[in-house]
N, C-alpha and C positions, 0 to 999 in steps of 0.2 A: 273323625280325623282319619283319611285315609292310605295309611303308612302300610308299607310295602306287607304282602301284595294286590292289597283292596287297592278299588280306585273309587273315586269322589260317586257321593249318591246319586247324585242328576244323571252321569253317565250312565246308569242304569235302564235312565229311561227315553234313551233312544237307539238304535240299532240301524246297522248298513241294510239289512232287510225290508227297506221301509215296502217293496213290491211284491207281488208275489215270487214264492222263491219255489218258481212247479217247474222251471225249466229243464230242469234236468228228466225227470218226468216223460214232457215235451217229446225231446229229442227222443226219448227209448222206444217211441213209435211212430215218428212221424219225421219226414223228409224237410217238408217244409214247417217252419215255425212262423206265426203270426201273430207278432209281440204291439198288442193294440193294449200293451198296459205302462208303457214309458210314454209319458206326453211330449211329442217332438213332430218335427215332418220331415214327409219323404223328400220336399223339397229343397234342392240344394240356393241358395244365397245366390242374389246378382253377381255376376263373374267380377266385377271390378272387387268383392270385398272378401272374394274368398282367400282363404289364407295362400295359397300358391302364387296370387298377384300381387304379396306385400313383399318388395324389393328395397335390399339394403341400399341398389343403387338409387333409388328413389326416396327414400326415410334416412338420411346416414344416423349412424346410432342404432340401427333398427333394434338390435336385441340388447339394450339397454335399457336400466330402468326407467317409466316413464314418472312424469309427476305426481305425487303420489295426489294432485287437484283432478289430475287425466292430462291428455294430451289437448293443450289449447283447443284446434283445429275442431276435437272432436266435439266437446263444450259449444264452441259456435255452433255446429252442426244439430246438435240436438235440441239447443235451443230456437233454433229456426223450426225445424220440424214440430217444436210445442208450440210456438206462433201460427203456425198453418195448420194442425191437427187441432188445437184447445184455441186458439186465439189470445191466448197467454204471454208474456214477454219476460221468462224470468231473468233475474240477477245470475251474472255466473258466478259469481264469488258463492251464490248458495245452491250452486249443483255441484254433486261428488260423481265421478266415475266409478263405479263399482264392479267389482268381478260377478258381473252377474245379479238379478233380485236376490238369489240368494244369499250372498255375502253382506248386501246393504239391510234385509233385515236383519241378520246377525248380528252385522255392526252397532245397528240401530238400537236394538234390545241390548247389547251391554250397554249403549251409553245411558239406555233411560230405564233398565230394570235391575231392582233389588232383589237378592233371595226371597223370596215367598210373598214377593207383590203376582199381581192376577191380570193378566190381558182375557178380556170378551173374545173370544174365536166362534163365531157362527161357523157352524156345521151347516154339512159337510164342507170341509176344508183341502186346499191344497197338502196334501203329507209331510211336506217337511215345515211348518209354521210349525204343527205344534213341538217338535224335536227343537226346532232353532229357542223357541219359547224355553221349554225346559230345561237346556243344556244352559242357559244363564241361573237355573235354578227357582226361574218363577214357573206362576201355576198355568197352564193354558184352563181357562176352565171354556168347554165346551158346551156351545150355546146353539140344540139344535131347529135350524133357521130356514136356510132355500129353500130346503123341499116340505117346507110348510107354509110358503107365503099363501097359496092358493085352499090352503083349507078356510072352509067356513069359520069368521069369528076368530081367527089369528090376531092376536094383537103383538105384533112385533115389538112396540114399545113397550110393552107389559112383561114378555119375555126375556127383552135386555134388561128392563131396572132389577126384575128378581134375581139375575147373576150376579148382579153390582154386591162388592163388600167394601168394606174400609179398608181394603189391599189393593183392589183394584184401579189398574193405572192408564190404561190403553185397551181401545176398541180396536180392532181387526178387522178391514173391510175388505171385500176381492169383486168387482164386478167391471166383466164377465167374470161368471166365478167358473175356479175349477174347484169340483167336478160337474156340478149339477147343471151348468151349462144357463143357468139364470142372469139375468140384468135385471138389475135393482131399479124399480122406479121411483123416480122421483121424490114419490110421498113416503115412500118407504124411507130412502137414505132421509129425507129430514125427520123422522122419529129417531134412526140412530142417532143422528145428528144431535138431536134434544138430548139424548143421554148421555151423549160425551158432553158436551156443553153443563148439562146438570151436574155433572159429578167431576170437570175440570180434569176427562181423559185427553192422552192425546189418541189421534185418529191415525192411525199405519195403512196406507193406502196402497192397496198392490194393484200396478197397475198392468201382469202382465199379458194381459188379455183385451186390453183399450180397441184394437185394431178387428177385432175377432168380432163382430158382430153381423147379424143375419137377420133381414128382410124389415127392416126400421133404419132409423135414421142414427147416425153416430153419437152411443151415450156420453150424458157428460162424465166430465172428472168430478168424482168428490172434494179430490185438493182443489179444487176452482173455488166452490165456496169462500164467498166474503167471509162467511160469519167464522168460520173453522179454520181461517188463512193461517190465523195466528200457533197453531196444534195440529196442522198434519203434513205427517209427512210420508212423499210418492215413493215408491218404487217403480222401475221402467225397468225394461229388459229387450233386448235383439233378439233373446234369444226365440220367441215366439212371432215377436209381428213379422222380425227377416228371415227367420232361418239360421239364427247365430247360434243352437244353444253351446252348440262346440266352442264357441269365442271366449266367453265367460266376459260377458258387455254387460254393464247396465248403468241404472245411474238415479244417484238419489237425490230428492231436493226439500227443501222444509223452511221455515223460519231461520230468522238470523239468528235468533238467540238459542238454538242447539245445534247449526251446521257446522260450527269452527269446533263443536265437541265431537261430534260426527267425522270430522275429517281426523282429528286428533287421533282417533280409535280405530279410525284405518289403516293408520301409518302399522299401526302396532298388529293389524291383521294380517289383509293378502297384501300394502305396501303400495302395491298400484296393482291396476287388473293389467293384463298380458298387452305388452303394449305394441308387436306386429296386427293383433287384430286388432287394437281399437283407431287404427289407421283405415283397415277393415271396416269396420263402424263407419266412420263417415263417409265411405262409399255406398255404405248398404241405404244410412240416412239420405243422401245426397240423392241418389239414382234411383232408391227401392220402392217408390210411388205405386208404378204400374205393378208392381212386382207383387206391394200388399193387395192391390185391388183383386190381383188374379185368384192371389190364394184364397182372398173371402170366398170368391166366386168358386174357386175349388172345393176350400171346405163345407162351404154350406151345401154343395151338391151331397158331399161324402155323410156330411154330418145328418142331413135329412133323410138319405138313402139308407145308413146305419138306423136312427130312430123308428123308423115305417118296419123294419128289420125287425128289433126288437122289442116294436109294440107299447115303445114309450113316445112320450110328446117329442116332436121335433126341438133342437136345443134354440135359444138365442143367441148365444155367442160362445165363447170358447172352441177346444178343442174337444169335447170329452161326453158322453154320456152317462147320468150315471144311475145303474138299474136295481130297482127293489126286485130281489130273487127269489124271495121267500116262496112264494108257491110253486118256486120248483124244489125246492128241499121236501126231505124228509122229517116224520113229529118229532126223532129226534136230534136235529140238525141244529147246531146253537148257533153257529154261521154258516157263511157261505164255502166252506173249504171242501165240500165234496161237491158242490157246484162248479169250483173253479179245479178241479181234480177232472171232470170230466171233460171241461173245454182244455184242461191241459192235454188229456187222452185223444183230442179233435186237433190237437196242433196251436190251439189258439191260448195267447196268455193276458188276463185283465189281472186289474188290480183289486184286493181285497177290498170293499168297501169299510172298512174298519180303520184302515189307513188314513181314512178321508173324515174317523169321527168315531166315538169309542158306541154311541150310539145307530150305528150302519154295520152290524156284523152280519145281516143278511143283504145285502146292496153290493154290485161289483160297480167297475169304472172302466170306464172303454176309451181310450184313444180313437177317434177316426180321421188324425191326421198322420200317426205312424209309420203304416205301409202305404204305396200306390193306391189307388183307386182299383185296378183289376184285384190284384191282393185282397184288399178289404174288401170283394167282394166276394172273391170266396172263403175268405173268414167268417163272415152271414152266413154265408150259405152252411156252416157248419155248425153256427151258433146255432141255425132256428128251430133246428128239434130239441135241443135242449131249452128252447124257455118255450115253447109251446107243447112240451110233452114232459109233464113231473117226475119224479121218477116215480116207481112201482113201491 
C-alpha cells in the first residue's frame, strides 16, 4: 500500500528514459546532433492535414471536444482506406479513434489485464509495450523471437508454448516489427496463431508499420485472419505510414464483444484524441496515397543505404535497424553503454538495445527515417569506424 510518499510498485517499472539519455554528452562536442534513436520522419505530412490548415472557419467547434467514438467523417475515412489497403470492410460501431497506437494499447491492456496475468512479448520489441504492459501491473514476459527466425532449427512454436503459464492472457504481435525490421511470414504467424488459439489468448496486433514494407509484396494483416477474427485486436497509427506522429491519431478495432468495453475505458482516459488533427487525419487518409508510396521509395533507399553501412542485412520493412554490437565492446562491457558513449562523442544518438528486450544489452537501434537522407549520411559516415574497428 503506497501511502505518502511511496508510490504504487508497477510505477517502478517504467521510466521517461525509455532512450538513450547521452544527449547531453552529444552536444558538449558536437555542433550538429544526429538523433537516429527517436522513430519518426523527417518528412512533413500532405499540406491539407497539417495542423496549420485546420480552420475554425471550416470545422466550427473546432477546439471542442470531439466524440469520444472520433470524429464521424474520420471513421469513414479510415475505414475506406482498410477497404483499399486490407480489402476489409469493417463495422464502424467497432473502430475507436485513439490518441495515437499508444493510448489504444494502453487502453486495451486495462480493459483485458489483471495484476500478474502475463502477455507473450517477442523480442525484440517496440520500448514502450513493455512499460504500457507493466504499468496495469501485468507481467510482459519476454520472448526472444525476430532475431532468431533465421537460425538453424528455430522452432518458433516451441518457443511461444514454453512461455505459456496459467496467467498468461495475450500474445503481442508487431509485423513490420520495430526494431529488428523483420515481416513475419506466413508460416510463422500461423504457429503463433496455434498458440493463442491453444491457450484461448487474445492476439494484440500492432499495426504501426503495415505501410512500411520493402522490395515484396504488401504483408497481410494478422487481424484478417478468419480463424482469430473472433480475439484480436488492431492498432493503427498516422503516426508512421503519414507523418502524423505530432497528431496523436490512431485507431483501434476488434470484436464486438470487447469494443463497447474499449470505448468505455477511453472515455475515462485521453476522452477523445485531439480533435483539430483528427480532421487532419482525413486529409492525410483521403489524399496521402502518393505520399505513402514516396516515402516507401525513400525509406527503403535510406534504410538499405544505412544496413550496407553498418554491415547488417538490409531491413524488410519498418523504420529501424537493429545491430548486435558486441564485437565492438570491450571483455568487460556487460552492454552496449560505452558503445553508444562513443557515437554520442561522434554526434550521433541510437537507442540502447535493451530498450527493445532485457535480452539485447549488447544490440543498439537505428532510426533511418529521422534525419534527411544527406544527414543520415553523414551520421554513417561517423558510425563506420566504430563498428568496424573494436576498441583497443
Amino acid at each position: 500500500m503506497p501511502r505518502f510518499p511511496n508510490v504504487s510498485q508497477h510505477a517502478h517499472s517504467v521510466s521517461h528514459r525509455v532512450y538513450s539519455n547521452l544527449e547531453q554528452r552529444a552536444l558538449g562536442s558536437n555542433e550538429q546532433l544526429y538523433r537516429l534513436h527517436v522513430g519518426d520522419t523527417y518528412r512533413d505530412p500532405v499540406a491539407p492535414a497539417r495542423a496549420e490548415r485546420q480552420l475554425s472557419d471550416e470545422h466550427p467547434g473546432l477546439h471542442k471536444y470531439a466524440p469520444v467514438h472520433g470524429e464521424p467523417s474520420l471513421i469513414d475515412a479510415f475505414i475506406a482506406y482498410v477497404e483499399g489497403r486490407h480489402g476489409e470492410t469493417l463495422n464502424p460501431e467497432l473502430v475507436q479513434v485513439m490518441s495515437g497506437a499508444t493510448a489504444g494499447l494502453s487502453v486495451v491492456c486495462q480493459v483485458l489485464l489483471e495484476p500478474g496475468d502475463e502477455v507473450l512479448l517477442p523480442s525484440p520489441f517496440w520500448p514502450l509495450s513493455r512499460g504500457i504492459i507493466a504499468t496495469k501491473g501485468a507481467v510482459p514476459v519476454q520472448v526472444p523471437f525476430y532475431t532468431r527466425l533465421d537460425e538453424p532449427g528455430f522452432d518458433a512454436e516451441a518457443v511461444l508454448e514454453r512461455a505459456v503459464t496459467d496467467r498468461t492472457v495475450a500474445l503481442y504481435i508487431n509485423t513490420p516489427n520495430n526494431p529488428s525490421g523483420r515481416v513475419l511470414s506466413e508460416v510463422t504467424v500461423e504457429v503463433m496463431m496455434r498458440v493463442a488459439k491453444r491457450h484461448n489468448l487474445w492476439v494484440l496486433c500492432d499495426e504501426a508499420y503495415e505501410e512500411m514494407y520493402y522490395a515484396r509484396e504488401p504483408p497481410g494483416a494478422v487481424w484478417k485472419r478468419p480463424d482469430i477474427r473472433d480475439r484480436a485486436i488492431a492498432f493503427h497509427t498516422l503516426s508512421k505510414t503519414y507523418g502524423l506522429a505530432g497528431a496523436r491519431v490512431g485507431f483501434t478495432h476488434g470484436p464486438e464483444g470487447v469494443m463497447a468495453a474499449i470505448r468505455g475505458m477511453q472515455t475515462f482516459h485521453t476522452y477523445c484524441a485531439p480533435r483539430p488533427m483528427q480532421f487532419g487525419a482525413v486529409e492525410a487518409l483521403r489524399q496521402g496515397g502518393r505520399w505513402i508510396e514516396d516515402s516507401r521509395a525513400l525509406y527503403r533507399t535510406a534504410g538499405y543505404e544505412a544496413a550496407d553501412a553498418m554491415g547488417v542485412p538490409r531491413p524488410e520493412g519498418g523504420t529501424f535497424l537493429f545491430v548486435d554490437v558486441s564485437a565492438e565492446l570491450g571483455p568487460g562491457d556487460e552492454d552496449c553503454s560505452a558503445f553508444l558513449e562513443r557515437c554520442a562523442d561522434a554526434g550521433v544518438l541510437l537507442t540502447p538495445g535493451r530498450s527493445c528486450g532485457a535480452d539485447y544489452a549488447k544490440w543498439v537501434r537505428l532510426c533511418f527515417t529521422s534525419v534527411p537522407p544527406a544527414q543520415l549520411a553523414v551520421a554513417l559516415q561517423k558510425l563506420a569506424p566504430l563498428v568496424r574497428t573494436p576498441p583497443a
